[in-house]
C-alpha positions in Angstrom: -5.5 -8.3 0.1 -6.8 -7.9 3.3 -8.8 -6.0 5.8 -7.0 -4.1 8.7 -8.4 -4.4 12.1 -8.8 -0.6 13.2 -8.8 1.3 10.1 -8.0 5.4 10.7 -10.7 5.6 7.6 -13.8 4.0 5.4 -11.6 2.3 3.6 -8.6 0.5 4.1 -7.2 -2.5 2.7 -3.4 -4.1 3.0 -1.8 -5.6 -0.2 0.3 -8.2 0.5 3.3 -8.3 -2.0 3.9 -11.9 -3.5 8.1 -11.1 -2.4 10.6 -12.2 0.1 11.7 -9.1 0.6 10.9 -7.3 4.0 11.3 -3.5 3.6 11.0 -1.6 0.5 14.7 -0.7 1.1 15.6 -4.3 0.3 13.7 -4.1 -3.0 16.4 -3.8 -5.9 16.3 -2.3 -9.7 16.9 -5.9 -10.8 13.9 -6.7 -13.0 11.5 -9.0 -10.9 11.4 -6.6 -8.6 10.0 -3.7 -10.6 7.6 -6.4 -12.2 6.8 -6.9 -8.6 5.8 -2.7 -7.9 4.0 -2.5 -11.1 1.9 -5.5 -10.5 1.1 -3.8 -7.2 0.7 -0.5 -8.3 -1.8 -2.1 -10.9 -3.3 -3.9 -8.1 -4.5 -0.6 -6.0 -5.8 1.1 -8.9 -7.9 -1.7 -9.6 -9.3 -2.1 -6.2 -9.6 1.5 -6.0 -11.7 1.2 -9.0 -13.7 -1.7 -7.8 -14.0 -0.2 -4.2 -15.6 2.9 -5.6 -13.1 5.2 -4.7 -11.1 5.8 -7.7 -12.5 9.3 -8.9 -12.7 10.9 -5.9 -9.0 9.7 -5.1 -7.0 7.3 -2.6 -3.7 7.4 -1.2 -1.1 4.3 -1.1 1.5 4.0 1.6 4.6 1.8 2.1 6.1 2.0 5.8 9.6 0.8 6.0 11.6 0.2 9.1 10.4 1.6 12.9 10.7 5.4 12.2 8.4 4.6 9.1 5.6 3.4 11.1 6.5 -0.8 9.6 4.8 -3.2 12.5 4.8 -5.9 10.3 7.8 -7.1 8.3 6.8 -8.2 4.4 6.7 -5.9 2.4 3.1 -5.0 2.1 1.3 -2.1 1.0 -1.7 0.3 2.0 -4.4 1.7 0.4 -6.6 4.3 2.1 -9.5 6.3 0.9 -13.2 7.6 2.1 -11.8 10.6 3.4 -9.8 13.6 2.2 -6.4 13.1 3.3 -3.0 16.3 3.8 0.0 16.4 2.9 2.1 16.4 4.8 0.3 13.4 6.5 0.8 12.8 10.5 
């Protein structure tokens, strides 16, 4: 996990996935892969919970590719919360 240098809120934090893989796109059905989002879907919701933020709510984001607003290219994920966030966003 790590910080981000000029967060757009309170809190942000990056998860970096343990995968090869670059864009979600390139993720598979195969099985290590969707051992690979739940472990990082568990991994938000416990630093949500550790953060604070969990009951008021917190949003997770995976860019892929240019158009998706992907600068860097693992397969990461974001977590952003402190602030009350629309849909649909930007």
């Amino acid at each position: 996990m790590g910080n981000v240098v000029a967060p757009a809120t309170r809190d942000w934090r990056t998860i970096v996935t343990d995968t090869d893989r670059e864009r979600l796109r390139d993720w598979r059905t195969a099985f290590v892969d969707a051992l690979r989002a739940a472990r990082t879907s568990g991994q938000s919701a416990e630093i949500a919970r550790e953060r604070g933020f969990s009951d008021d709510g917190y949003r997770v984001v995976i860019n892929t590719n240019s158009d998706g607003g992907q600068t860097v290219f693992h397969l990461h994920v974001h977590l952003l919360a402190g602030r009350p966030f629309v849909f649909p966003p930007g």
